[in-house]
C-alpha positions in Angstrom: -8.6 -73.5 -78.1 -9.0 -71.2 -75.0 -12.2 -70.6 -73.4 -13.8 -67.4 -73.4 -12.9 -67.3 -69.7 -9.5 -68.2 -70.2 -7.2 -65.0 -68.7 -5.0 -63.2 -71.9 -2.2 -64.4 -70.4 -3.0 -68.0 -69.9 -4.7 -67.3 -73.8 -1.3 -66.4 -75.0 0.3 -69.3 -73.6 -2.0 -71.9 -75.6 -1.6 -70.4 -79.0 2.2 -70.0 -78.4 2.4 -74.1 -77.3 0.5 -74.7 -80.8 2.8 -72.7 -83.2 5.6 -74.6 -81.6 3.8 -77.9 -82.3 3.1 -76.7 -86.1 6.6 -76.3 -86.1 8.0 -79.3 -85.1 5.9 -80.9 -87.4 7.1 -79.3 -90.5 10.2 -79.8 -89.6 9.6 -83.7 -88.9 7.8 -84.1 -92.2 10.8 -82.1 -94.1 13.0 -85.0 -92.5 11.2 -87.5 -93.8 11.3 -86.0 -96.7 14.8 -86.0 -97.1 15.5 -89.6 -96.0 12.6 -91.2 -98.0 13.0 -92.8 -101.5 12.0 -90.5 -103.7 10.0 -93.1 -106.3 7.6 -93.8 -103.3 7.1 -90.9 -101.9 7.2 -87.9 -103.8 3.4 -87.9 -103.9 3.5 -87.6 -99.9 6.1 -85.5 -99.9 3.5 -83.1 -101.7 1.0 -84.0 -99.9 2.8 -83.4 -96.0 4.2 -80.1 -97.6 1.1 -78.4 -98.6 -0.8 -79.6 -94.7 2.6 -78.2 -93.3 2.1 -75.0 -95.3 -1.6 -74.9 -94.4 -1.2 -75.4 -90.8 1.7 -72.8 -90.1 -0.4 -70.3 -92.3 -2.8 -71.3 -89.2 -1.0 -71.2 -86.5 0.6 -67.8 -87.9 -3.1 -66.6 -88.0 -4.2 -67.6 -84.8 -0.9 -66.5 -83.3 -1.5 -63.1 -84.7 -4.9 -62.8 -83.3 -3.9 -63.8 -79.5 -1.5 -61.3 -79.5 -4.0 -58.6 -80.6 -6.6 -59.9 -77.8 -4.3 -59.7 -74.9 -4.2 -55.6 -74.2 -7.6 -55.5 -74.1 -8.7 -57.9 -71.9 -5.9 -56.6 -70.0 -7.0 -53.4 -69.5 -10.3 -54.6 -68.7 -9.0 -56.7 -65.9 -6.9 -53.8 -64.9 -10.2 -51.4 -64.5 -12.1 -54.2 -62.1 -8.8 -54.2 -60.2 -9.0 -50.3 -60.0 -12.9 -49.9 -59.3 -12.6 -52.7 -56.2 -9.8 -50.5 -55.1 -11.5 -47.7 -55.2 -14.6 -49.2 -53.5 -12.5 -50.9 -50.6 -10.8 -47.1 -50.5 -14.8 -45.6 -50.1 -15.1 -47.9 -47.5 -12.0 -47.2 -45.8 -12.3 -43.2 -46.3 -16.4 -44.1 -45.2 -15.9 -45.5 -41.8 -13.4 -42.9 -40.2 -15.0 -40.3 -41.5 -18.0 -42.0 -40.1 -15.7 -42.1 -37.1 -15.5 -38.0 -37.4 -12.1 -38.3 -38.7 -10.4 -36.2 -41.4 -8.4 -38.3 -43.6 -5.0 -36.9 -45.1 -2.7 -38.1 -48.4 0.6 -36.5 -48.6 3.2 -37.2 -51.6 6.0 -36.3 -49.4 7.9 -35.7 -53.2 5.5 -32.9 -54.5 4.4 -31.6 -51.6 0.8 -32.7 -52.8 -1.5 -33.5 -50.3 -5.0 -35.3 -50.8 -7.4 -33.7 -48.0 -10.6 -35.6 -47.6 -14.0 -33.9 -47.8 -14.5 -34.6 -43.3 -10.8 -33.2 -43.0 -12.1 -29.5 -44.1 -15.3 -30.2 -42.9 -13.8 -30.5 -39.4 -12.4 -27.3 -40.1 -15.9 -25.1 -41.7 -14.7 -25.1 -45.3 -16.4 -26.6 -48.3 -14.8 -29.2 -50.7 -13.4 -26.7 -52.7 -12.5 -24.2 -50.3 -8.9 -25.9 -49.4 -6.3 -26.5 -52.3 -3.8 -30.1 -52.8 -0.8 -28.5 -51.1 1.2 -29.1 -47.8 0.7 -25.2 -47.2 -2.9 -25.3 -46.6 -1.9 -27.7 -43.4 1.2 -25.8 -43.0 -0.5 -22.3 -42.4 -3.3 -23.2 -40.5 -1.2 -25.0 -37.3 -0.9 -22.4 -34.5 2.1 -20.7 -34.2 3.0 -22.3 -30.7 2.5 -25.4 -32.0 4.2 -25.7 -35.3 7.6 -26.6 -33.9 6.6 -29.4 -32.1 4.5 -30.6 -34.7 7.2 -30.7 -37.3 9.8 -32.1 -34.9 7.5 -35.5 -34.8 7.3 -35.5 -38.4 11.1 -35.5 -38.7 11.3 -38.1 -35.7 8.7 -41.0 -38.0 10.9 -39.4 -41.3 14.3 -40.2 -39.3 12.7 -44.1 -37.8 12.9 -42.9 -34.6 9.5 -43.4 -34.0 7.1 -46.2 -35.8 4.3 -43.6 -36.5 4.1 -39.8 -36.6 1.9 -38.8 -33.4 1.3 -35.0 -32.9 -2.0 -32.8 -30.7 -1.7 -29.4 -32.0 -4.3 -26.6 -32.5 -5.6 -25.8 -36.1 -7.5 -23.0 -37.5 -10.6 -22.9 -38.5 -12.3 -20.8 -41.2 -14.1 -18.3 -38.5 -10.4 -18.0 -36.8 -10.4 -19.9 -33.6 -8.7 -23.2 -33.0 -9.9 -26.7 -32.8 -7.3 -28.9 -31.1 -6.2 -31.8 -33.9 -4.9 -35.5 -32.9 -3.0 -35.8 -36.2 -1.1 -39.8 -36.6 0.0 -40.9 -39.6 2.6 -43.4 -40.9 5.2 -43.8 -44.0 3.1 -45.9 -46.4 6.0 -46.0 -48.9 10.0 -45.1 -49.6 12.4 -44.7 -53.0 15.5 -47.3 -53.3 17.1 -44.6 -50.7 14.9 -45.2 -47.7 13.5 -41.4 -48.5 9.7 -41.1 -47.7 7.8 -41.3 -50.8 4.2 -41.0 -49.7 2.2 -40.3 -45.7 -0.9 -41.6 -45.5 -2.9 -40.3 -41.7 -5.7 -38.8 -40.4 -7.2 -35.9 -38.2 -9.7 -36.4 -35.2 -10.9 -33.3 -33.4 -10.1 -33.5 -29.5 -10.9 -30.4 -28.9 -14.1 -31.6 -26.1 -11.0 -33.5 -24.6 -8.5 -31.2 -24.6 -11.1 -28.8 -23.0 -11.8 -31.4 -20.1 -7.8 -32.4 -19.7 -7.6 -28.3 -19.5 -10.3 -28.4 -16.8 -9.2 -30.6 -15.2 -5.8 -29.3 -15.1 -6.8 -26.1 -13.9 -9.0 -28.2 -11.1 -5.8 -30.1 -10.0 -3.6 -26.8 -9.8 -6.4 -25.3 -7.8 -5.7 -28.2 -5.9 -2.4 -28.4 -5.4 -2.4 -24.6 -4.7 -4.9 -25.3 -1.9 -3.0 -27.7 -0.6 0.6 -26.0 -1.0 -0.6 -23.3 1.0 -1.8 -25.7 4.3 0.9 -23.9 6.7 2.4 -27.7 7.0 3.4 -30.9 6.0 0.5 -33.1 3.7 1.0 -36.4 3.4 -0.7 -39.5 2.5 0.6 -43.2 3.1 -0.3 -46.7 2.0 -0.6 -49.8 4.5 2.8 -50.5 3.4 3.9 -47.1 5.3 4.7 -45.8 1.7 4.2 -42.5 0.8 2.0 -41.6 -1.8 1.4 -38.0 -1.9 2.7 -35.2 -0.3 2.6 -31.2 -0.6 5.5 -28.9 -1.9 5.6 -28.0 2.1 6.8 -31.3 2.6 9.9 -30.7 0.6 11.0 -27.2 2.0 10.4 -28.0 5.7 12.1 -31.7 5.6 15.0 -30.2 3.1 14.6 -33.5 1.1 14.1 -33.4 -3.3 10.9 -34.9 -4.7 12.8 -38.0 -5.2 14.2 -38.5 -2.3 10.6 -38.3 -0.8 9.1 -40.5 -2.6 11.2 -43.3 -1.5 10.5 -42.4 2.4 8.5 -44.4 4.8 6.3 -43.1 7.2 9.2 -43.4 10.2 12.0 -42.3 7.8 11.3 -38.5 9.4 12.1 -39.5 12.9 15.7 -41.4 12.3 17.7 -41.4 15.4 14.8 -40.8 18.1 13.8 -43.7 18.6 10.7 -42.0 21.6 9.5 -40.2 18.4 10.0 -43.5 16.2 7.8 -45.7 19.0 5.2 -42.8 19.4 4.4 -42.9 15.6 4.7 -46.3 15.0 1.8 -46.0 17.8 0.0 -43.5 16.5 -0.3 -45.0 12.5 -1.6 -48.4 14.2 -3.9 -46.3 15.9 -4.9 -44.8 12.7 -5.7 -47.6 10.7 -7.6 -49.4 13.8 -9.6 -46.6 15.0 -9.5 -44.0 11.8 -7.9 -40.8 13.6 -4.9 -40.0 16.0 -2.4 -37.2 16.5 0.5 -37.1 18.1 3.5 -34.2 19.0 7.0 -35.1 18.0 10.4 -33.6 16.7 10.7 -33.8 12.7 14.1 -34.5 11.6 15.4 -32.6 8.9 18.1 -33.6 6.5 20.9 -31.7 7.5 20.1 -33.3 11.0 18.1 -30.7 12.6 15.0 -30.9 14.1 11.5 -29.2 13.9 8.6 -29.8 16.7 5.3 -30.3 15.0 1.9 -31.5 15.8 0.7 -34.5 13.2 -2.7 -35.3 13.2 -4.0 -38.4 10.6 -7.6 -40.2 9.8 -7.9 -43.0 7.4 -9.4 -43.1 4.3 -10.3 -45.6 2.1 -10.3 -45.4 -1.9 -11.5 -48.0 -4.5 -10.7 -50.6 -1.5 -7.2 -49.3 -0.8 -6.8 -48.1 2.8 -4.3 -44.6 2.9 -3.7 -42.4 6.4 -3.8 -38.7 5.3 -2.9 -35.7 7.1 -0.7 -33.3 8.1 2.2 -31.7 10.0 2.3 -28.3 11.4 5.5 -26.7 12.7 4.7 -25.7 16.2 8.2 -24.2 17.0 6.4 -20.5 17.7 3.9 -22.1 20.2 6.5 -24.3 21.7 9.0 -20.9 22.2 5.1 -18.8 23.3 4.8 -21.9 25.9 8.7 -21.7 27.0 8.1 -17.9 27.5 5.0 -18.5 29.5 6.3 -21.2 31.3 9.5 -18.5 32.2 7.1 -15.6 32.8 5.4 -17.8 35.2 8.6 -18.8 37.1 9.4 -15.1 36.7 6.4 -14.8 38.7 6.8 -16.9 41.3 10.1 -15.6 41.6 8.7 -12.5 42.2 6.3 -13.9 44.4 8.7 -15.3 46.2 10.9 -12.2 46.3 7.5 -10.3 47.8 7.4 -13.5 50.1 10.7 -12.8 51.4 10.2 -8.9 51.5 7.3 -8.7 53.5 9.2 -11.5 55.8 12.2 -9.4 55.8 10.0 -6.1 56.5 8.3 -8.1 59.2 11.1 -9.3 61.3 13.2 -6.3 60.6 11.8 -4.3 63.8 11.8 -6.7 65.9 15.4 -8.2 64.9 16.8 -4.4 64.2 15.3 -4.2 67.9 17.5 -7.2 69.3 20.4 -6.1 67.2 20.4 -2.3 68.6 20.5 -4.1 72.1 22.9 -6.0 71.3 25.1 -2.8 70.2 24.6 -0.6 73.2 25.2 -3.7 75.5 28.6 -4.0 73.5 29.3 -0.4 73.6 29.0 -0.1 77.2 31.3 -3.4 77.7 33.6 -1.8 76.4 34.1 1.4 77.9 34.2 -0.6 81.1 37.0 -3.1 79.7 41.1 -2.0 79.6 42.6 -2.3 76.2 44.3 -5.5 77.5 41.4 -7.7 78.6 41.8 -10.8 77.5 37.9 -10.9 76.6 37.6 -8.1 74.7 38.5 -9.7 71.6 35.9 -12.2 72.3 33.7 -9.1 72.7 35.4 -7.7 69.4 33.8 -10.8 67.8 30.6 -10.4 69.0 30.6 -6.5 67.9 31.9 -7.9 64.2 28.7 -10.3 64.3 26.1 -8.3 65.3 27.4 -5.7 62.1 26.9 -8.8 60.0 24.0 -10.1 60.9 22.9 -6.0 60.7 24.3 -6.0 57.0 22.5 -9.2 56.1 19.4 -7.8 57.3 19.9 -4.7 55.0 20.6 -6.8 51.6 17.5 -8.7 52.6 15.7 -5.6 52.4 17.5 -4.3 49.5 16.9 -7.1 47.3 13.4 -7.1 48.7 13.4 -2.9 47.5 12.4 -2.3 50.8 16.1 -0.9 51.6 17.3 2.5 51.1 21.1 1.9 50.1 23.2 4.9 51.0 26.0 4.8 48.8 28.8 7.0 49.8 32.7 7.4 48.3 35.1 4.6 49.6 38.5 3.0 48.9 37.6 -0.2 47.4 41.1 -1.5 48.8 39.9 -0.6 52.0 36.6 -2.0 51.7 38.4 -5.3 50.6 41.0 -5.5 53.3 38.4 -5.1 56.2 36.2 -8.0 54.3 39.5 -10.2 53.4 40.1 -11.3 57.8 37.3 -13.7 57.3 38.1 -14.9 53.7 40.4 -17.6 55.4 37.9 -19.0 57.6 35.3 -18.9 54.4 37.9 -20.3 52.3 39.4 -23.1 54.0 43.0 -24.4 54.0 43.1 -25.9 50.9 42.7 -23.4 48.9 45.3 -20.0 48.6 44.4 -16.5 48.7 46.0 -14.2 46.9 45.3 -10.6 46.3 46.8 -8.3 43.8 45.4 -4.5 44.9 46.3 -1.7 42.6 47.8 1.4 44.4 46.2 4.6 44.1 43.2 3.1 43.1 40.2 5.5 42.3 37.5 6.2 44.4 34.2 4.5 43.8 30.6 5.7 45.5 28.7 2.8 47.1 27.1 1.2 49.9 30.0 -0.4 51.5 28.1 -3.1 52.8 26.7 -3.9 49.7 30.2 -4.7 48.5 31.1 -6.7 51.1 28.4 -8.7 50.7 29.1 -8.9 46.6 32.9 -10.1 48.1 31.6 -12.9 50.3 29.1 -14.6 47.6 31.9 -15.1 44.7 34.5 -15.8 47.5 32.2 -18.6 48.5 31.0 -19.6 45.3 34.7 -20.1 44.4 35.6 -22.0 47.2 32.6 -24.6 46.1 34.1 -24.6 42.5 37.4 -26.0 44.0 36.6 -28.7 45.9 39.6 -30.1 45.6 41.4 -26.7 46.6 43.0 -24.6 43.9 44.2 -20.5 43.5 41.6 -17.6 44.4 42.6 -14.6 43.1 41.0 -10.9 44.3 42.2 -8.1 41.9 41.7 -4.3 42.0 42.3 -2.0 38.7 42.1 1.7 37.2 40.9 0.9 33.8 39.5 3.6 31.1 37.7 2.6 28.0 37.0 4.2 25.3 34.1 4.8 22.7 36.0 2.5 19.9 36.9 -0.2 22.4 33.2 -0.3 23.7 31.9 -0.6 20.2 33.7 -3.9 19.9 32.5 -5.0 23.3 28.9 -5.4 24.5 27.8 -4.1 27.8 31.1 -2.1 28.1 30.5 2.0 28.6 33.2 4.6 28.2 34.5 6.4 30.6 36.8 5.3 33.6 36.4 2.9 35.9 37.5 0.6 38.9 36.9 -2.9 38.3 36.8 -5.7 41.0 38.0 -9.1 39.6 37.7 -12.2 41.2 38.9 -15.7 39.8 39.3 -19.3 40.5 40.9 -22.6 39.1 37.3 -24.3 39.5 35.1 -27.0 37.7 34.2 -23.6 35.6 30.7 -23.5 34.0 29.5 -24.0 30.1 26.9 -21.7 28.0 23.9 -22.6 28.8 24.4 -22.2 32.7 26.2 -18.5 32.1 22.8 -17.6 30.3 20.9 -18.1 33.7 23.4 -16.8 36.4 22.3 -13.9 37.4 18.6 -15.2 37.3 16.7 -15.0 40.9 17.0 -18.2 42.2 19.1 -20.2 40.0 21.6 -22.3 41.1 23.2 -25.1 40.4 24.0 -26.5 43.9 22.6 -29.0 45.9 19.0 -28.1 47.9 20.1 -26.3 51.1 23.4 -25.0 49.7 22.1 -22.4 47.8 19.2 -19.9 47.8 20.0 -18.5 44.0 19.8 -14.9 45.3 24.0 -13.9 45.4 24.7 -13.7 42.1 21.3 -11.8 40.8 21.7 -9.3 44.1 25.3 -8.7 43.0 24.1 -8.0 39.4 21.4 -5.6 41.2 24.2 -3.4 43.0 26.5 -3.5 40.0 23.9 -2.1 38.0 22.2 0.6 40.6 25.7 1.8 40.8 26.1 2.4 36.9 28.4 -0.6 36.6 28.3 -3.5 34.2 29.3 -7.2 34.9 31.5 -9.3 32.8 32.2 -12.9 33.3 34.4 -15.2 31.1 34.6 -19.0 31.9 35.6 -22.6 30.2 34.3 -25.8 31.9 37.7 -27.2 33.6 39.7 -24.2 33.5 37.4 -21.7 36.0 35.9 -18.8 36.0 36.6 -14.8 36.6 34.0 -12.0 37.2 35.1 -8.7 36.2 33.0 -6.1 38.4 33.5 -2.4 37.0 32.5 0.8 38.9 32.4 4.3 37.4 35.0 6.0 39.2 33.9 8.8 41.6 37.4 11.1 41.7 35.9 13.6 40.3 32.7 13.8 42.3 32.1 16.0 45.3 33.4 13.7 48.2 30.7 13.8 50.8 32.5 14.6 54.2 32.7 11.6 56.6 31.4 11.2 60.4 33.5 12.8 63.1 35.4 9.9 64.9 33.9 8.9 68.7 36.5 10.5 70.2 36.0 14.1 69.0 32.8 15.4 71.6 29.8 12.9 70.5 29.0 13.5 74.3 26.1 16.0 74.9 23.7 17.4 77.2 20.3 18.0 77.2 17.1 16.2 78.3 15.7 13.3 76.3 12.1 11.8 76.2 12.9 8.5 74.9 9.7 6.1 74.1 10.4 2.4 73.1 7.6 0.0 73.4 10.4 -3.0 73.7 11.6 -3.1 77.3 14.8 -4.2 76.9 15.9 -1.3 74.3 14.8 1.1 76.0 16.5 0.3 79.2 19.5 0.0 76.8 19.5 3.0 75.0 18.2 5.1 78.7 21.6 3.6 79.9 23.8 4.6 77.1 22.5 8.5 76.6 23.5 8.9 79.8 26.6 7.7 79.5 26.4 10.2 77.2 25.5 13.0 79.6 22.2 13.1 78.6 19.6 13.1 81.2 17.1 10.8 80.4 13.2 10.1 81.2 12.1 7.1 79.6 8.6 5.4 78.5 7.4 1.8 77.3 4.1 3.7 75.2 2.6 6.6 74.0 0.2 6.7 76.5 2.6 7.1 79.2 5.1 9.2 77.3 1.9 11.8 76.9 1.2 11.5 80.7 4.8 12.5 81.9 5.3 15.1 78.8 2.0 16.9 80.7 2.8 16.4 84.4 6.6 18.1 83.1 7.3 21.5 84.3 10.3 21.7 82.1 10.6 21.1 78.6 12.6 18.5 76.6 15.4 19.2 74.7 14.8 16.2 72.5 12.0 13.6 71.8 13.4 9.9 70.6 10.5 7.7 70.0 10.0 4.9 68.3 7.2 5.1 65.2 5.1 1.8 64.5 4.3 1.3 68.2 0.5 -0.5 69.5 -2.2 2.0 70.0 -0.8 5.2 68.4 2.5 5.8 66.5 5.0 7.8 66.9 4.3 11.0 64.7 0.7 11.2 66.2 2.3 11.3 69.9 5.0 13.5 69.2 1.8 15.8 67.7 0.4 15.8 70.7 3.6 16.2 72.8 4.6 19.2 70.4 1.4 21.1 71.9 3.3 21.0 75.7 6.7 21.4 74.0 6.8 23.2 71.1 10.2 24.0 71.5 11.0 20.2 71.3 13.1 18.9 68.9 11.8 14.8 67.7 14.1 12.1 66.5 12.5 9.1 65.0 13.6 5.7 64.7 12.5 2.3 63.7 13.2 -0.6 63.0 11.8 -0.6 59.8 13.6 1.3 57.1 12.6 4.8 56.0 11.6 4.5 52.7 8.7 1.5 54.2 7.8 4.2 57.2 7.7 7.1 54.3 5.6 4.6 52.0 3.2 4.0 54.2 2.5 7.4 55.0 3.3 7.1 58.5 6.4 9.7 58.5 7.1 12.5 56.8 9.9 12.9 53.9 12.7 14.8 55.2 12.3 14.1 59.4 14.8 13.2 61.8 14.8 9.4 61.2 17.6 6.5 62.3 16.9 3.4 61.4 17.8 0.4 64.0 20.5 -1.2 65.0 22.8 1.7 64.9 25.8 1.8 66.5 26.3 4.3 69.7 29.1 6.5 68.0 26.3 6.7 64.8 23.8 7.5 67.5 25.7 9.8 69.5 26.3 12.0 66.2 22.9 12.4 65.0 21.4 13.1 68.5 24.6 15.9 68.3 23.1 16.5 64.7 19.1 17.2 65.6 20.0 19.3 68.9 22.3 21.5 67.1 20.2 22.3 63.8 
């Protein structure tokens, strides 16, 4: 018989196992029945029938009463099964919400969802202040979130992921939003594979979420701080890896984020290898003594190149050692510092220019002195000299000279602006043939001269000698183009140009004009030295062949005379200046000096005063070869004595101005009280515009300026005596 602590199942399996027993007894005893003699046993036949009977009306009993025991200790099993589910559930639903956790039972079927008493806690309601459905999660998730939200859900629904993970805001009963880590995970799913039930749970991050925020905004702040550093940030590792960097870092370099964060610290300087060795340097420097800075170029990747300044100091973090720093373009100072660095050869230049001014000023009287010495000596040579003495060419020579060295002196002075240039209206043909006799000697043999003179060409207004001296520089700085000889060509032209042409051209003017062209076949010159040409004292020849002055003087005259320069050369091929004058044809041509041979003689009597010996007895000799009659003095001192012990007056008074103990204009003041009738000449070896500036003359006096040559003389002396 089964215990009392027998299970109804194991019950019903004992009773069964004795009906069957019951059984098979009957059934034996009914055999033995059959096969046993009937005499001898028909009283145990009775006997075995009536136990069979009896027992199987037992076992049928007890049967019956198994089967009717079974459901209820069944159902009592069932209920402790349910009651230590429920208790291991309390437990369960005890500790998270212990934990501050909301827990969350969704039939994904119905729709129904179990929310635990912490879940609406966590959100201000009361148990019964939140229903069983999906909606009362579904209308609470902000707006902004509720996309992403459900998209997780259908990723855990679709196994994409193993559990559903979601942060998204909910809303409380007083309206704002607590910030909600929801997980959860498919518990069970149909014969289909279709979720059947989600089990998962709420925690409130809101405290976090507030700090990530914070800190968020802190970083930002940062980053904003540091995006705005008007340079390069970087950080790098002892490996020479770099570990941070700015958005900066990106534009100025030209390389993506990527890109960057693959570089090493030398990566910038590819293909310089002075930059590579200065930096290498420096970062060893860096990590041994905790600061260095350095200037080097930047390499960019599309190859160009930025100077910066880099400064770095270590810094050491949770025992990893990093260089930091950064990188500031310094391309603006670096252009301020080229600019100074030119003003201040600019200044020397000028320096120099006031240098060779106030030398020029300074020897000009005494060489002007030499020089008008030279002139009258010539002079009177040659009026004692036939017209087929051998030596008068030689003297010829010496006249041609002396004009040179005179014309030297004079763009001296008029680069120096101590020169008055007198420009007047000239053939520039004839201007060119008279300079052209000494191209040849210039020039060499090796080297052919060609010109190509345009007939009829217009008149241009300028200082003759300033072209001639223009001529000589780019003739000689073509013959040193052409070392090994080559074709110099000299080219006049009438060329007009008009507003549409000069549009399309820089530096060109309208209007017409005669332009001067000289080329060559030489070595030719490349950008960067056309930029600096006409820049006082540039030069690209050796020391002592070149001052640097020819081409910026020629520059000068071009543009005093309302010209404009254009030059046009390619390295190998030569080079041509184009020199274009505005044509004076239509200006008032100034009327030229009578020739020597119409009456430059004169009479009169002439007080001359020259402190220099030599030009005074010069000049005394030449006026009267003149017809002048001449009394002559070596200062003021005695030119004041004979003006007072003079019965008759002078005609004219030709003194010199800057002389030792009293000038010119304060003698000829005093002379004028014994003479008013007297007419005064000054001259000087100094030019007018220096004797005007220092308020020694007058503007507007009789005024020569020496050397000058004895027909020039003869004509102004003519000049003063007849006004």
């Amino acid at each position: 018989m089964a215990t009392e602590n027998q299970s109804p199942a194991g019950h019903f399996t004992t009773r069964r196992l004795r009906f069957i027993t019951a059984a098979v007894i009957v059934c034996v005893a009914a055999v033995v029945m059959i096969v046993a003699d009937e005499r001898h046993l028909l009283v145990m036949k009775g006997v075995l029938v009536l136990l069979a009977g009896a027992f199987g009306v037992l076992m049928l009993r007890r049967y019956s009463d198994g089967l009717r025991r079974v459901p209820e200790e069944h159902a009592r099993e069932l209920e402790s099964s349910r009651a230590a589910l429920r208790e291991s559930e309390q437990r369960w639903q005890f500790a998270l919400e212990g934990a501050g956790d909301g827990v969350w039972d969704w039939n994904a079927k119905t729709n129904e969802v179990y929310f635990s008493r912490q879940w609406k806690k966590m959100l201000g309601y009361e148990e019964h202040e939140i229903g069983c459905t999906l909606a009362e999660w579904d209308s609470r998730v902000h707006p902004e979130d509720r996309d992403t939200a459900y998209a997780e859900i259908g990723k855990h629904f679709s196994g994409q992921t193993p559990m559903y993970i979601s942060e998204h805001r909910l809303r409380c009963k007083d309206g704002s939003y607590k910030w909600i880590l929801d997980r959860g995970k498919i518990v069970s799913r149909d014969e289909d594979g279709t979720p059947l039930r989600v089990i998962g749970t709420h925690a409130d991050i809101t405290e976090r979420k507030g700090m990530e925020m914070l800190l968020q905004k802190e970083m930002k702040f940062i980053d904003s701080v540091l995006n705005s550093i008007p340079g390069i940030l970087y950080v790098y590792d002892e490996k020479d890896s770099i570990v941070r960097w700015n958005k900066k870092a990106e534009e100025m370099t030209g390389y993506t984020h990527e890109e960057i964060s693959r570089m090493h610290a030398l990566d910038w300087f590819k293909g310089d290898e002075g930059s590579i060795r200065l930096i290498a340097e420096k970062i060893r420097k860096v990590f041994k003594e905790g600061f260095a800075d350095a200037e080097a170029d930047l390499q960019r990747k599309d190859g160009t190149k930025i100077p910066m300044y880099f400064t770095a100091v270590s810094l050491t973090i949770a025992g990893n050692t990093y260089f930091t720093g950064i990188g500031i373009d310094i391309s603006d100072r670096k252009k301020a510092e080229a600019e100074k660095e030119k003003l201040a050869t600019q200044l020397q230049q000028a320096q120099k220019l006031e240098s060779i001014g106030r030398l020029a000023g300074g020897i000009a009287h005494d060489f002007n002195n030499m020089l008008m010495v030279m002139f009258i000596a010539i002079e009177l040579m040659k009026t004692k000299m036939p017209d087929d003495d051998p030596l008068l060419r030689h003297l010829l020579e010496i006249e041609r000279a002396a004009i040179r060295s005179r014309d030297i002196i004079r763009q001296l002075l008029a680069f120096s602006r101590r020169e008055i240039i007198i420009p007047r209206v000239v053939n520039l043909n004839e201007v060119i043939a008279e300079t052209g006799k000494s191209f040849t000697r210039l020039i060499g043999e090796d080297i052919e001269l060609r010109f190509l003179l345009t007939p009829d060409l217009r008149r241009i207004e300028v200082d003759p000698s300033q072209v001639e001296q223009m001529l000589i520089n780019l003739v000689l700085n073509a013959r040193d183009a052409m070392p090994d000889g080559g074709k110099l060509m000299i080219e006049t032209a009438n060329v007009d140009f008009d507003e549409a042409y000069c549009q399309q051209h820089e530096g060109f003017h309208p209007g017409k004009y005669v332009r001067l062209s000289v080329s060559d076949e030489g070595i030719g010159m490349d950008r960067e030295t056309m930029e600096h040409i006409f820049e006082p004292f540039f030069t690209t020849k050796e020391v002592g062949k070149g001052t640097g002055l020819g081409l910026a003087t020629m520059y000068g005259v071009v543009k005093q005379n309302a010209g404009f320069v254009n030059v046009y050369s390619e390295v190998g091929r030569g080079t041509t200046f184009k020199l274009y004058f505005p044509s004076a044809d239509d200006s008032e041509q100034r009327p030229e000096q009578e020739d020597a041979a119409h009456a430059v003689t004169g009479t009169g009597t002439i007080l001359l005063v020259e402190d220099d010996e030599m030009l005074c007895r010069a000049t005394q000799t030449i006026l009267k070869t003149l017809g002048y009659t001449v009394t002559a003095a070596t200062s003021p001192a005695e030119a004041l004595a004979i003006a007072g012990n003079s019965s008759s007056p002078y005609s004219l008074l030709m003194t010199d101005i800057v002389m030792p103990g009293m000038n010119g204009k304060q003698m000829s003041a005093k002379i004028a009280e014994l003479h008013p009738d007297m007419k005064v000449l000054f001259m000087s070896g100094y030019s007018e515009n220096v004797i005007v500036g220092r308020g020694v003359l007058d503007e507007g006096l009789n005024f020569i300026q020496k050397p000058i040559s004895v027909k020039a003389l003869a004509l102004k002396i003519r000049e003063v005596l007849s006004t």
